[in-house]
Kinemage of the C-alpha trace (Angstrom):
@kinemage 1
@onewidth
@group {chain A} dominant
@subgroup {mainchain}
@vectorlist {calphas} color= white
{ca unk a 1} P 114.875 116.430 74.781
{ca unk a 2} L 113.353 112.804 75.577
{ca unk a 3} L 117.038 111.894 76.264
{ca unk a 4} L 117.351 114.987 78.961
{ca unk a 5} L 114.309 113.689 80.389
{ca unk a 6} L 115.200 110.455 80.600
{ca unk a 7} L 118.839 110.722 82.196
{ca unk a 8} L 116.943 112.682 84.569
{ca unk a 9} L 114.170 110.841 85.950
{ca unk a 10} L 116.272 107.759 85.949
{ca unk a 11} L 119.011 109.530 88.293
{ca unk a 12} L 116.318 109.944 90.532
{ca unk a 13} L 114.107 107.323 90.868
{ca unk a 14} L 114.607 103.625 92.605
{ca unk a 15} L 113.355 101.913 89.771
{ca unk a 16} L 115.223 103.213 86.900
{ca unk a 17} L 113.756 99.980 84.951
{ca unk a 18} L 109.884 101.623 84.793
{ca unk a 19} L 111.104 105.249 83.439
{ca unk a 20} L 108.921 105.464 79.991
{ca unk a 21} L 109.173 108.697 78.300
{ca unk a 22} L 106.743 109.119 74.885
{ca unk a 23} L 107.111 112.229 72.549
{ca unk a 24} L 104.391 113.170 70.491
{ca unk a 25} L 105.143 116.031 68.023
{ca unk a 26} L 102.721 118.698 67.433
{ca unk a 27} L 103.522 121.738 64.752
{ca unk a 28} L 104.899 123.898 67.209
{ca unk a 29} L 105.374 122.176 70.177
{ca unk a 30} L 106.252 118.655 71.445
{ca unk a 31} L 104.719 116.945 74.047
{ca unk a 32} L 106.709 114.624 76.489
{ca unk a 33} L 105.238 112.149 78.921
{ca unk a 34} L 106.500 110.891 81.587
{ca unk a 35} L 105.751 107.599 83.054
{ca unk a 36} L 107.191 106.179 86.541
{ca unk a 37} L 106.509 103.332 88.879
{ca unk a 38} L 103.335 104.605 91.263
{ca unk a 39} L 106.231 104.221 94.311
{ca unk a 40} L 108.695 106.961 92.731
{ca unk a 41} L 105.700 109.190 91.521
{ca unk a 42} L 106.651 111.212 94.753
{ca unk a 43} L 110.380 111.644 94.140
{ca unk a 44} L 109.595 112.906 90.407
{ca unk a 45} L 107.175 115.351 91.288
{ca unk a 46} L 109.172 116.572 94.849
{ca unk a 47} L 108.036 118.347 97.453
{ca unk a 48} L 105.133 121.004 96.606
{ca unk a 49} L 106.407 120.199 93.145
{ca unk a 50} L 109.540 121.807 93.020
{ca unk a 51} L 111.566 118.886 91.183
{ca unk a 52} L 108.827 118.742 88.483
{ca unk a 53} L 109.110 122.401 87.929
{ca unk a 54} L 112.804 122.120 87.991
{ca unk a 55} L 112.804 119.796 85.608
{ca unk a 56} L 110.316 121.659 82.794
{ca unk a 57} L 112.901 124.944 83.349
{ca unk a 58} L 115.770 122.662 82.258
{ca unk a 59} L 113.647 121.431 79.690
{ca unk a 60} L 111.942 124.499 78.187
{ca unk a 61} L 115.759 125.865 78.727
{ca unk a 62} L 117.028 123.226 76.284
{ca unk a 63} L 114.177 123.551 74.142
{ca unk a 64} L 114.333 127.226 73.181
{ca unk a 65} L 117.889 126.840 72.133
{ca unk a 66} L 116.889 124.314 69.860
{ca unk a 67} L 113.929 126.780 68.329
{ca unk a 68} L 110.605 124.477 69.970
{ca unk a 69} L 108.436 124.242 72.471
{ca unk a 70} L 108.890 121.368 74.753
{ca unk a 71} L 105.963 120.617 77.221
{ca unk a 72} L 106.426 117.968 80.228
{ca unk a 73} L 103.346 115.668 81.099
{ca unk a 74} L 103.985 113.633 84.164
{ca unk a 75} L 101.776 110.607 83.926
{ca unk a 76} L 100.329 108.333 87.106
């Protein structure tokens, strides 16, 4: 899933370098968060925050399929 995330974000972003993406596993569900240069926060999130969203249905897509929760945490 971090991988996903990763590829991702970096596709989208002008500073590819920045992208940081930490997992911490819970029981149940896994926590990712998402860390981007403050000039590309905009392009991750999109407008009204439809990328964002976009991204956390591919994510909780991928996750299922692999039996666990995924949750995306997009940090500033």
């Amino acid at each position: 899933m971090k991988d996903l995330i990763l590829y991702i974000t970096k596709s989208l972003v002008d500073q590819p370098d920045e992208v940081r993406v930490s997992e911490i596993d819970g029981e149940q569900t896994t926590v990712l968060e998402l860390k981007v240069a403050k000039e590309d926060l905009g392009k991750v999130i999109g407008k009204q925050g439809r990328t964002a969203r976009a991204m956390r249905t591919l994510l909780g897509a991928a996750s299922t399929k692999c039996g666990k929760r995924t949750v995306l945490e997009i940090l500033e």
